[in-house]
C-alpha positions in Angstrom: -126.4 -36.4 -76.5 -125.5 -37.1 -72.7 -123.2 -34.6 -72.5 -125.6 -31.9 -73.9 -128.3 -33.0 -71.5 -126.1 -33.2 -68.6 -124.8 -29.5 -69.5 -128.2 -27.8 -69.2 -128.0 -28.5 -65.0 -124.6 -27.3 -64.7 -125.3 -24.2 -66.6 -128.6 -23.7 -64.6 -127.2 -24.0 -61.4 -124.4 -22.0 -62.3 -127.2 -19.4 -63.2 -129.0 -20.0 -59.8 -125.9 -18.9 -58.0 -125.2 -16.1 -59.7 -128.9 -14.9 -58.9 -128.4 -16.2 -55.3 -125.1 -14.0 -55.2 -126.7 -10.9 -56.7 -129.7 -11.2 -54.9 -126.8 -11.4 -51.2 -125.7 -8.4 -52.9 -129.2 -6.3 -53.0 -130.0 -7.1 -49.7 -127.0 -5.7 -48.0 -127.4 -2.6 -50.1 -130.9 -2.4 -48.9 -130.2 -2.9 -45.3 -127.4 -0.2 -45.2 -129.7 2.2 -47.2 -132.3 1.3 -43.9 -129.4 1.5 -41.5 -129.0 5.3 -43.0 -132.4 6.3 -43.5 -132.9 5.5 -40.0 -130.0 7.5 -38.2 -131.5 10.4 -41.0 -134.4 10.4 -39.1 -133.7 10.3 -35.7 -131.7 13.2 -36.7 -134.6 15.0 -38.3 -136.8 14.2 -35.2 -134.5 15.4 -32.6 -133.8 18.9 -35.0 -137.6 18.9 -35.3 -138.3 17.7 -31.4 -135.5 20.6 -30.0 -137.5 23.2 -32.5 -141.0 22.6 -30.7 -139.8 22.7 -27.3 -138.0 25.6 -28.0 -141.0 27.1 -29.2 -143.2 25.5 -26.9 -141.2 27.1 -23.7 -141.0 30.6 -25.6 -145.2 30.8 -25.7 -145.2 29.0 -21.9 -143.1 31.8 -21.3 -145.2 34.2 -22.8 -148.1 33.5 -21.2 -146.9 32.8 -17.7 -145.7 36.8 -17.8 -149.0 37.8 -19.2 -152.1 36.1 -17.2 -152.2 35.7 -13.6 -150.7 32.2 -12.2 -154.4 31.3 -10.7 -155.5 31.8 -15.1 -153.6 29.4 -16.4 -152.8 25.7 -15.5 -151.3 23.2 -16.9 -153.9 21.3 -18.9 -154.2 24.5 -20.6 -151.0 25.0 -21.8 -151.1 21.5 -23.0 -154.5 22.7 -25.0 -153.7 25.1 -26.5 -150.0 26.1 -27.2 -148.7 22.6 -28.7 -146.7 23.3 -31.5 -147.9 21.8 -35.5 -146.1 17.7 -35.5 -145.6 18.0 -31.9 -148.0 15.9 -29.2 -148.8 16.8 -26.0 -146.7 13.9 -24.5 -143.8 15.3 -25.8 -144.6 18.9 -25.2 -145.3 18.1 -21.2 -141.8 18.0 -19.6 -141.0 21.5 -21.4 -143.5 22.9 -19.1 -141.3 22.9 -15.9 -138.4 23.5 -17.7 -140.0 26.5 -19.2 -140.6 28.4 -16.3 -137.4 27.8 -15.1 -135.1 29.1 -17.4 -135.9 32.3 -19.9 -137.1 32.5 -23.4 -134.6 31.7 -26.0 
């Protein structure tokens, strides 16, 4: 009867460290998967970032050949031209850049 009882905490913890082990396991899996995910989107932003600014310079462009230069400042540009999933933060250094090279 000692024997029996005694084996029941032996076979538990034997169970515990298998969990223990597989739950190691999972969480390395998970933090490469987040490792991944996360150079996938920095990716995806920069693709996405380079997109608006191009896009952003092209209707700077635009505009600067079209109105005269006392018509349009900055502020406006900023306004009104910011590209869908882009901010105005981002947007702002393409300005000078803009009018220094041509459209793309």
């Amino acid at each position: 009867m000692v024997a029996i009882a005694g084996g029941f905490p032996v076979r538990r913890l034997a169970q515990l460290s298998c969990e223990r082990e597989d739950l190691r396991c999972q969480l390395v899996r998970a933090q490469d998967e987040l490792k991944q995910r996360a150079v996938s989107y920095d990716e995806a932003h920069e693709y996405r970032l380079g997109n608006s600014r191009r896009y952003f310079c092209n209707l700077v462009i635009y505009d600067l050949i079209q109105a005269e230069s006392a018509a349009l400042c900055r502020d406006v540009l900023l306004a009104d031209k910011i590209p869908q999933g882009s901010s105005a933060d981002e947007m702002a250094p393409s300005i000078s850049g803009a009018v220094l090279r041509p459209p793309v």
